[in-house]
KEKE-3310 file (N, C-alpha, C; in steps of 0.2 Angstrom, whole numbers, plus 5000, padded with zeros to 4 digits):
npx = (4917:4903:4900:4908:4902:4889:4894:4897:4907:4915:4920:4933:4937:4947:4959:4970:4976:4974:4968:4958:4954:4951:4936:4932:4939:4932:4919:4921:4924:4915:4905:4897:4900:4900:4895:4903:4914:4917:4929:4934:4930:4934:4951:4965:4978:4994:5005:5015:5013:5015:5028:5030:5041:5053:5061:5082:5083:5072:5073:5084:5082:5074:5074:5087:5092:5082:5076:5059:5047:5031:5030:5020:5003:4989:4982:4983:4980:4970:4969:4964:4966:4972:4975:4977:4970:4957:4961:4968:4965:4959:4966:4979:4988:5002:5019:5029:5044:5051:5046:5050:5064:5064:5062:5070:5082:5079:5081:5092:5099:5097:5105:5099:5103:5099:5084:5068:5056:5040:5028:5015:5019:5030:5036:5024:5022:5018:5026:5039:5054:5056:5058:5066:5078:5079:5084:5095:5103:5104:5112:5124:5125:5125:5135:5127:5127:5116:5104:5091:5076:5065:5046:5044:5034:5033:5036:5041:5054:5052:5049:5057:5072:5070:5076:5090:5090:5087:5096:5105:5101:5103:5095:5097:5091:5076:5060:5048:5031:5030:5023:5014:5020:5011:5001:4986:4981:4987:4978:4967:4968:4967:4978:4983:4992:5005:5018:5023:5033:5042:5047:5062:5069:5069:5072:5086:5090:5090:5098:5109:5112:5117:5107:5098:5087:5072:5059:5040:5030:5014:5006:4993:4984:4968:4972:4983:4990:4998:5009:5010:5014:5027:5034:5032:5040:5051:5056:5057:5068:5077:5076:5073:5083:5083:5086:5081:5069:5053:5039:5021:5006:4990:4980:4964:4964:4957:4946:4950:4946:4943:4942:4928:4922:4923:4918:4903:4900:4899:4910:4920:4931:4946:4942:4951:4959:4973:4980:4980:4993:5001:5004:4999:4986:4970:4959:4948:4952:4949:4954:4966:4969:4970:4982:4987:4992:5001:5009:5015)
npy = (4899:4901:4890:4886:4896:4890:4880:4884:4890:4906:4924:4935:4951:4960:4971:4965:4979:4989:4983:4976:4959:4958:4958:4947:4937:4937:4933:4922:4915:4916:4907:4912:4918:4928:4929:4936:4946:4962:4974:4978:4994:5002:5003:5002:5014:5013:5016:5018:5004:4987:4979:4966:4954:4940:4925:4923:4913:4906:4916:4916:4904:4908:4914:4925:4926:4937:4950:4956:4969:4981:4996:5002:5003:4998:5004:5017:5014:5004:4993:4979:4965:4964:4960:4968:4981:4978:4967:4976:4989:5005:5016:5023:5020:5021:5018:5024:5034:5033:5020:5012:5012:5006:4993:4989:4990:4979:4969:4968:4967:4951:4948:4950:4958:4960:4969:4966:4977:4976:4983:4986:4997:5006:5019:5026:5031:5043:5047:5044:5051:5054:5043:5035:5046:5043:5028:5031:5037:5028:5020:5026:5036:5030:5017:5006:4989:4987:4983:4983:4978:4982:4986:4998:5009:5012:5024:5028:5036:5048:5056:5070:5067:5053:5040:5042:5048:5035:5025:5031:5029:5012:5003:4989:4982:4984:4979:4981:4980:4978:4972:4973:4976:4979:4993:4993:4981:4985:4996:4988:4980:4992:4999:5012:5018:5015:5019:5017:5023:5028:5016:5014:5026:5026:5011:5013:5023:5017:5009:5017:5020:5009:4998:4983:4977:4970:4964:4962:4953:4948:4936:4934:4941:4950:4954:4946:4935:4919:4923:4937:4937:4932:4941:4953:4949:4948:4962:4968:4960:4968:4982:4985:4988:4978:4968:4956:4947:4941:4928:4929:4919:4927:4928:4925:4930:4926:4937:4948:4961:4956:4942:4941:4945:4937:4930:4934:4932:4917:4912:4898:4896:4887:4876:4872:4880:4878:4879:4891:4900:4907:4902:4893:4888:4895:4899:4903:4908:4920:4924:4914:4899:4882:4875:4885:4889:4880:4880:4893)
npz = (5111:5113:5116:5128:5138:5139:5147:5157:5160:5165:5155:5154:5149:5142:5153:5166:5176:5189:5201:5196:5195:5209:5210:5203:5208:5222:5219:5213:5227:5234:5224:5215:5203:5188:5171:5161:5162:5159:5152:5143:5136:5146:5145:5155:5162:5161:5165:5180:5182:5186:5176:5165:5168:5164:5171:5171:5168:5160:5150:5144:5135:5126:5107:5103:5118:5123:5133:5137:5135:5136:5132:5126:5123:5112:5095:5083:5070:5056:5052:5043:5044:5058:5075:5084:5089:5092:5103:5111:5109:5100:5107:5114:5125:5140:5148:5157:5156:5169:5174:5163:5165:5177:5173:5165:5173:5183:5176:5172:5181:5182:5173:5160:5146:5133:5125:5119:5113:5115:5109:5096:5088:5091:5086:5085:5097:5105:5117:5114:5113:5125:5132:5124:5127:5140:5138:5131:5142:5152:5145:5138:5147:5158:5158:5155:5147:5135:5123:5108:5101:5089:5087:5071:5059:5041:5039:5049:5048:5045:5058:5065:5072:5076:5071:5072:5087:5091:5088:5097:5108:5107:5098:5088:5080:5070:5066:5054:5049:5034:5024:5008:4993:4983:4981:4979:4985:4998:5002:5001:5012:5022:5027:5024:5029:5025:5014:4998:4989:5000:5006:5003:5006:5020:5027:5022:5030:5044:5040:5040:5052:5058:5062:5060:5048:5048:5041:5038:5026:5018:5010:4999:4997:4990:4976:4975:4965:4959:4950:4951:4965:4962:4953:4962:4974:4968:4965:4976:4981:4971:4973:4988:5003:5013:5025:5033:5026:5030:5025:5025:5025:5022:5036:5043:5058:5073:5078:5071:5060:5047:5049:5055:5047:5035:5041:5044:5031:5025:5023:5018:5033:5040:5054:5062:5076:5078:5066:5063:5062:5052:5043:5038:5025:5028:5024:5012:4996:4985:4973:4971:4965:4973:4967:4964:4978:4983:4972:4976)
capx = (4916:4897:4898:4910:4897:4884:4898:4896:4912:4914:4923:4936:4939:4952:4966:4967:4974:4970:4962:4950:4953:4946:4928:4932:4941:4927:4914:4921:4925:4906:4900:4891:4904:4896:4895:4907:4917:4918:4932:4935:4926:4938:4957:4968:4982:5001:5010:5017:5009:5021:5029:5029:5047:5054:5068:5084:5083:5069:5077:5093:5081:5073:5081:5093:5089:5079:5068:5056:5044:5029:5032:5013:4996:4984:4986:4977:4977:4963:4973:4959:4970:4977:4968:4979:4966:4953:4961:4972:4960:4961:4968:4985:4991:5008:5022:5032:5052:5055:5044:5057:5069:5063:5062:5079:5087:5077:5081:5100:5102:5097:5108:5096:5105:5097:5075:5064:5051:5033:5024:5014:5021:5034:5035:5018:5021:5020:5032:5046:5060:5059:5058:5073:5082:5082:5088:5104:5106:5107:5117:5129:5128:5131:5138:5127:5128:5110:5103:5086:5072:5057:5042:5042:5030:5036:5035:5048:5060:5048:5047:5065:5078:5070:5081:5096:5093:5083:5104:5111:5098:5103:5090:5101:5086:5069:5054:5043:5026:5031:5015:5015:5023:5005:4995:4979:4984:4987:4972:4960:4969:4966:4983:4985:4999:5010:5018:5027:5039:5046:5052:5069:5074:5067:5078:5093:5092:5090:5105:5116:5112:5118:5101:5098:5080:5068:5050:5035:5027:5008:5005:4986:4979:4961:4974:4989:4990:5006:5014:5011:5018:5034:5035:5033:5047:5060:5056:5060:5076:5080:5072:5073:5089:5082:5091:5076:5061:5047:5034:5016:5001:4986:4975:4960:4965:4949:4948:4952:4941:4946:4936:4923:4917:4922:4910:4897:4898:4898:4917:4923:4937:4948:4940:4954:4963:4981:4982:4981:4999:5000:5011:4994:4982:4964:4952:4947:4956:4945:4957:4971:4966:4974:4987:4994:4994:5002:5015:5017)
capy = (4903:4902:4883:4887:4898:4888:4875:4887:4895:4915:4926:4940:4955:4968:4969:4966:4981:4992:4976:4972:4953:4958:4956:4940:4931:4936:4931:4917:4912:4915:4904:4919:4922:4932:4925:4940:4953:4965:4979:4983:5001:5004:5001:5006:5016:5007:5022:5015:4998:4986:4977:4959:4951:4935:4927:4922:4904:4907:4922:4911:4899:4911:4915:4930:4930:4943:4948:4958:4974:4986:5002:5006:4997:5002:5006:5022:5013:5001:4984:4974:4959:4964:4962:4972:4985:4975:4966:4982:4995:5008:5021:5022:5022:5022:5017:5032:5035:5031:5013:5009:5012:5002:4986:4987:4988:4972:4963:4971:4964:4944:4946:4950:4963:4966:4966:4967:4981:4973:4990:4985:5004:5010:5025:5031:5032:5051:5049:5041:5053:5056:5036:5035:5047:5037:5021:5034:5040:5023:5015:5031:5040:5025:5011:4998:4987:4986:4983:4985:4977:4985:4988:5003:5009:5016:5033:5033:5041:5057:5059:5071:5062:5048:5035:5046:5045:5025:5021:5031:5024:5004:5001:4985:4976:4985:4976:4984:4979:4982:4968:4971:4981:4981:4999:4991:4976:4990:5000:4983:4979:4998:4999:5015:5023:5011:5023:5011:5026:5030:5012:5013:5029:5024:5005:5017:5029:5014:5005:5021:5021:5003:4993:4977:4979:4965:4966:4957:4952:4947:4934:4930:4946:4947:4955:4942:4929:4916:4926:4943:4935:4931:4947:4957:4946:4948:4970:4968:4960:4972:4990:4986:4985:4972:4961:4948:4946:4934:4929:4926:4918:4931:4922:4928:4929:4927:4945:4952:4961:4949:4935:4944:4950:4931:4924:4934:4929:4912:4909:4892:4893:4881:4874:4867:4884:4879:4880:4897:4902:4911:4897:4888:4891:4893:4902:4901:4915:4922:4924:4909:4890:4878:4874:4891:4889:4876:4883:4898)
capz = (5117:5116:5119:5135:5141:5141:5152:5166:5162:5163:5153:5157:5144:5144:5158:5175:5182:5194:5203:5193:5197:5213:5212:5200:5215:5227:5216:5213:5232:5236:5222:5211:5197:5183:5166:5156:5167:5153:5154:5135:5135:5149:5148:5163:5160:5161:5172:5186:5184:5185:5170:5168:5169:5164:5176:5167:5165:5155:5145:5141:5132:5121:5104:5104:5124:5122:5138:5133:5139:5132:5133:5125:5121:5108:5090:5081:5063:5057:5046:5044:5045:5064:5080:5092:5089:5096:5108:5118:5108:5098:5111:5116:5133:5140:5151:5156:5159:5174:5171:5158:5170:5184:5171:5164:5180:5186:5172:5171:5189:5182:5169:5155:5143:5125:5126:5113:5114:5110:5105:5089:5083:5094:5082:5086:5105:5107:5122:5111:5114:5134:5134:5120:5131:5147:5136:5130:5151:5155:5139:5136:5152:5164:5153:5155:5141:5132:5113:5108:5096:5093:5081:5068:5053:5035:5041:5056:5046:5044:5063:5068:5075:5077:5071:5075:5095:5092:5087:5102:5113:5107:5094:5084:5076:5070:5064:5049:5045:5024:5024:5003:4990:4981:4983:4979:4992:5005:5001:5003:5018:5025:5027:5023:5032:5021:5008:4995:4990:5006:5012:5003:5010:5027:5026:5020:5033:5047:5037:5039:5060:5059:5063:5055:5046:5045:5037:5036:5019:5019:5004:5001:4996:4985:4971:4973:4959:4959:4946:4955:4970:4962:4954:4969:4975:4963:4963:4982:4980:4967:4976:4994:5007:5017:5029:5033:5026:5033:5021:5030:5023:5025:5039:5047:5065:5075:5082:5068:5054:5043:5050:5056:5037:5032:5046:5042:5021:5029:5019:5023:5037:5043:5061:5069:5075:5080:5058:5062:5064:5047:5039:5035:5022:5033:5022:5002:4991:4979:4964:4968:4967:4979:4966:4964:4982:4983:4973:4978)
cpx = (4908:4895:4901:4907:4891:4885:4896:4903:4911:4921:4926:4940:4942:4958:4964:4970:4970:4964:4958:4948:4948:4940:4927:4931:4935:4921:4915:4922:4917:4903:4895:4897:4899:4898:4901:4908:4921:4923:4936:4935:4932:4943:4961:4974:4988:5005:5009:5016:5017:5021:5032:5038:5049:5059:5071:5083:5078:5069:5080:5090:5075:5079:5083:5093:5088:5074:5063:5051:5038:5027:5026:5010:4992:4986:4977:4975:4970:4965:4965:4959:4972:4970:4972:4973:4958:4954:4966:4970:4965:4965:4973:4986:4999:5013:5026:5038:5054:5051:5049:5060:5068:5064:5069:5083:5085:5080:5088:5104:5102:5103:5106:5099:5100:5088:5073:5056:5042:5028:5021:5019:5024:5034:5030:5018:5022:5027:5041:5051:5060:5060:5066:5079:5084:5084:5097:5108:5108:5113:5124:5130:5131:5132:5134:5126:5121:5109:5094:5084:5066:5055:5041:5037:5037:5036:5040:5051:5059:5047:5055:5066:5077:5073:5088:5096:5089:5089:5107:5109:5099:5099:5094:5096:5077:5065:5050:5039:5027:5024:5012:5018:5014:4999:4990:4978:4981:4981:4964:4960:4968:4975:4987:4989:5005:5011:5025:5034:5042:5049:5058:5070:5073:5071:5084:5094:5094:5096:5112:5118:5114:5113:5101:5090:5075:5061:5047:5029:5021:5007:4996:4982:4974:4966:4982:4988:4999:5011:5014:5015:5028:5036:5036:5041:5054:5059:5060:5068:5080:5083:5074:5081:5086:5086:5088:5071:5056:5041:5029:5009:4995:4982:4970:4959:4957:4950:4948:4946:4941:4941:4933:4917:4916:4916:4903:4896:4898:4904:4917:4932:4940:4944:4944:4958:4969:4982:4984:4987:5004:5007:5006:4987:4972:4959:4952:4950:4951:4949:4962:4969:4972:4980:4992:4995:4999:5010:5018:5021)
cpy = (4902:4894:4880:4892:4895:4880:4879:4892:4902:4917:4933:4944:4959:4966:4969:4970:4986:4986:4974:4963:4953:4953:4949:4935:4931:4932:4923:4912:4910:4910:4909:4924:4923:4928:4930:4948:4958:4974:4984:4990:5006:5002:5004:5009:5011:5013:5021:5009:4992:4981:4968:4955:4944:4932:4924:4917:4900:4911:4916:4908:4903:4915:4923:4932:4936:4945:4954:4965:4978:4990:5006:5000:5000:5004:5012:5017:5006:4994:4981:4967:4958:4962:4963:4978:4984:4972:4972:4988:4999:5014:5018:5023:5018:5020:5023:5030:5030:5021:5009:5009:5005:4994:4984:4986:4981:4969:4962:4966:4954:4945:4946:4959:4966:4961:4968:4971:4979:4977:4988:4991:5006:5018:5029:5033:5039:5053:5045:5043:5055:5047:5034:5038:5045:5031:5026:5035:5034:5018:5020:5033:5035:5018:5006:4995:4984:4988:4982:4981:4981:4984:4994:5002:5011:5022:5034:5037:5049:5060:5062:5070:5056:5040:5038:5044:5037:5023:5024:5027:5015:4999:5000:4980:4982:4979:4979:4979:4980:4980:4969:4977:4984:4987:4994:4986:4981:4992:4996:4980:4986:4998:5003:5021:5021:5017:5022:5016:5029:5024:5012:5018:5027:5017:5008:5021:5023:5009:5010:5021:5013:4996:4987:4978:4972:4966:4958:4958:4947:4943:4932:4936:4945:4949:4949:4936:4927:4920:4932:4944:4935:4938:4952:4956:4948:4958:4970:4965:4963:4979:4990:4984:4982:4968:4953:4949:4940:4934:4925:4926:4923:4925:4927:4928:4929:4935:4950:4956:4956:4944:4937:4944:4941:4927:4926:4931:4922:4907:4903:4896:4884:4880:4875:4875:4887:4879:4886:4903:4905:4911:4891:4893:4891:4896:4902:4909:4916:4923:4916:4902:4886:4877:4880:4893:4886:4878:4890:4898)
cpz = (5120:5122:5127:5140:5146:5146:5159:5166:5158:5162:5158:5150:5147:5147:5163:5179:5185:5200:5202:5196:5204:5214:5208:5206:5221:5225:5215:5220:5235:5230:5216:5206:5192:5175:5162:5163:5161:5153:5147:5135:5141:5152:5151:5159:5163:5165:5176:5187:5181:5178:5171:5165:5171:5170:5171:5163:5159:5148:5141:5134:5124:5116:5102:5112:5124:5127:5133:5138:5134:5135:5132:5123:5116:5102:5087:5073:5063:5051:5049:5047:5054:5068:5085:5094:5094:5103:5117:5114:5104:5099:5115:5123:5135:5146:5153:5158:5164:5175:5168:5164:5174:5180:5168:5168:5182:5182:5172:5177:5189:5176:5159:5151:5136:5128:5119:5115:5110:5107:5100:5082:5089:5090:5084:5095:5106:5113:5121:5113:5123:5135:5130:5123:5139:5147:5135:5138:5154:5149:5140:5144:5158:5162:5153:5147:5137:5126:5116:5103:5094:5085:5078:5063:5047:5037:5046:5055:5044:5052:5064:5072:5080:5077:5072:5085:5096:5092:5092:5108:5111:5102:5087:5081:5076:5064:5059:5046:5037:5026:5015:5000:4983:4982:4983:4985:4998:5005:5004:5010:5023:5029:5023:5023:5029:5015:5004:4994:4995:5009:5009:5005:5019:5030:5027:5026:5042:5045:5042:5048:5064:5064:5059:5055:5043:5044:5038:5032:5019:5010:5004:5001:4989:4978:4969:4971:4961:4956:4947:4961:4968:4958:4957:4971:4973:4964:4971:4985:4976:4971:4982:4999:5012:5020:5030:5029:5027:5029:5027:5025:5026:5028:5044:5054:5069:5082:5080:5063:5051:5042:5054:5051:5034:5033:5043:5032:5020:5022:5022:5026:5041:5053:5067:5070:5077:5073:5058:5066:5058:5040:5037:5032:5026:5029:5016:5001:4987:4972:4964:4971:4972:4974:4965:4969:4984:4981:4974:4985)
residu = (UNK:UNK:UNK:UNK:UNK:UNK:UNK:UNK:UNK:UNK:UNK:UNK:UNK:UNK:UNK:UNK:UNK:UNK:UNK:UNK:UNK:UNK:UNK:UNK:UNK:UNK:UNK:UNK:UNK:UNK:UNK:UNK:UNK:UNK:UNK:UNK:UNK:UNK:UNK:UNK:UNK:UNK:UNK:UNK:UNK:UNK:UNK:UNK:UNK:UNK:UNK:UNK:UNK:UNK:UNK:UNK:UNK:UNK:UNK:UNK:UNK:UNK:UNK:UNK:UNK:UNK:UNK:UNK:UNK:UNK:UNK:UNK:UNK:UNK:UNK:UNK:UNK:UNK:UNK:UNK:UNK:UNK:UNK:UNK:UNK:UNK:UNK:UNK:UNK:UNK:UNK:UNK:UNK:UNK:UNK:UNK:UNK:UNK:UNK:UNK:UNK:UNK:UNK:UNK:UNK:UNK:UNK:UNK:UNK:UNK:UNK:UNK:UNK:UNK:UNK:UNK:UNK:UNK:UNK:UNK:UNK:UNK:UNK:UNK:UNK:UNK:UNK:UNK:UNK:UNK:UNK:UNK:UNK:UNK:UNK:UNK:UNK:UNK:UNK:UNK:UNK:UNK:UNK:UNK:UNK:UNK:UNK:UNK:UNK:UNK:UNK:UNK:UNK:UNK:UNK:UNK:UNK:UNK:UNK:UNK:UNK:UNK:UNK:UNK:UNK:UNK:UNK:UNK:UNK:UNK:UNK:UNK:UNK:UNK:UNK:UNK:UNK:UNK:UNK:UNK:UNK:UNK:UNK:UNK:UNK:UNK:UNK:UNK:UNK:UNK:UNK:UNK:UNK:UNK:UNK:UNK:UNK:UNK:UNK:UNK:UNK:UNK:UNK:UNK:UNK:UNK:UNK:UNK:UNK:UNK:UNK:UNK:UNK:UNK:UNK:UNK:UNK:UNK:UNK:UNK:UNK:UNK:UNK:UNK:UNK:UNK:UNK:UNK:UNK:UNK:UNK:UNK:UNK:UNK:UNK:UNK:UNK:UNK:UNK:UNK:UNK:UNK:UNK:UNK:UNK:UNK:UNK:UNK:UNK:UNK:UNK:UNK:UNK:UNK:UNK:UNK:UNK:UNK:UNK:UNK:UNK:UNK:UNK:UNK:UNK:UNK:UNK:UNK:UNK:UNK:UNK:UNK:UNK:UNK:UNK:UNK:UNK:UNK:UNK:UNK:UNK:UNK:UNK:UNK:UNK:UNK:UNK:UNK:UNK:UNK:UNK:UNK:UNK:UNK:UNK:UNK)
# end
């Protein structure tokens, strides 16, 4: 970035609405673009703003034609590992009801039937249940025929009747961060909303509302050794009622804490950063040598 700066090219942080582009596009028409249009410190609210909608022919070609929508931005927790928090902040902001609405119908009208909800933590959306209730008024009340994806935590099953109306509203696939069954893991990744005895009734209770439950399992923490790895393993296909689980190399996303902390300890990373797609090993483990990488 520093070495595309010093090209000539100017940066653009945050979101653009509310017209922010504006003063880019002017800037840029006159000649006198700014080096960094920085709008971090202040991101715009999502109510009423419009939501970004694929057309079919594009849907079709994605798998489970899935179109897709976010319903919020922002997440309160602090994973070292993530960089939503950096990049759409730590403060939530929101889509509201009738929003939803407006993007289902569009989509209803190409022929786009089940979305997947991109919320890091649909769960935490304080405006869950007025938004859940106008997926039931359009699903139950006027038949259309719509299914749902989304992101949950370990905890949804603490909020009341949240997986109860998330199954009348259409919600046939949720997503769960697990990310390890390791306390110490969680603890060093700050990942501590994660509370290992609560994911089987929280599975169990999303099993009984007929969802199908996939997780994501973080291998590559300062505590995971090959032989810790496959024990983990084998506890989770004993313990857990899982449907999928997706195993991801820990990888320091740039953005993220993560690789922030590495940079400064001047860790070796990998350079090249299409490796980092969290199915390649990019940065040195401190406990497991390349072979129990290798077979792990």
């Amino acid at each position: 970035m520093r070495e595309a700066a010093r090209l000539g090219i100017s940066f653009f942080a945050g979101e653009a609405e509310h017209g922010r582009l504006d003063q880019v596009i002017r800037d840029a028409w006159e000649g006198s673009l700014q080096p960094l249009y920085n709008y971090m410190s202040d991101l715009p609210s999502l109510e009423g703003e419009p939501a970004p909608i694929l057309p079919r022919k594009h849907v079709r070609r994605v798998s489970g034609q899935l179109s897709s929508l976010d319903l919020g931005r922002g997440c309160p927790y602090q994973c070292s590992f993530c960089t939503i928090i950096n990049v759409q902040g730590r403060k939530s902001r929101f889509r509201s009801p009738d929003d939803l609405e407006r993007a289902i119908r569009e989509n209803y009208r190409q022929g786009n039937r089940r979305f997947f909800i991109t919320d890091d933590n649909f769960a935490r959306n304080r405006h869950w249940e007025p938004l859940f209730d106008r997926m039931i008024q359009l699903r139950v009340g006027e038949g259309l025929k719509i299914g749902f994806t989304m992101h949950v935590d370990t905890l949804c099953h603490r909020i009341p009747n949240f997986i109860e109306k998330g199954a009348q509203a259409g919600v046939r696939r949720v997503f769960i961060g697990l990310e390890n069954i390791n306390p110490d893991n969680l603890l060093a990744a700050k990942k501590r909303q994660n509370k290992i005895t609560e994911y089987r009734m929280m599975l169990q209770k999303w099993h009984e509302h007929g969802a199908i439950t996939c997780a994501g399992y973080i291998i590559g923490f300062p505590g995971d050794t090959k032989a810790s790895i496959l024990r983990d393993i084998e506890i989770i296909k004993r313990e857990l009622p899982l449907d999928v689980l997706e195993l991801f190399m820990l990888t320091p996303l740039p953005g993220s804490e993560d690789h922030k902390v590495l940079w400064q300890q001047g860790a070796w990373m990998d350079p090249d950063l299409n490796k980092y797609d969290l199915n390649n090993r990019v940065a040195d483990h401190p406990v497991m040598s390349d072979e129990d990488w290798d077979d792990a």
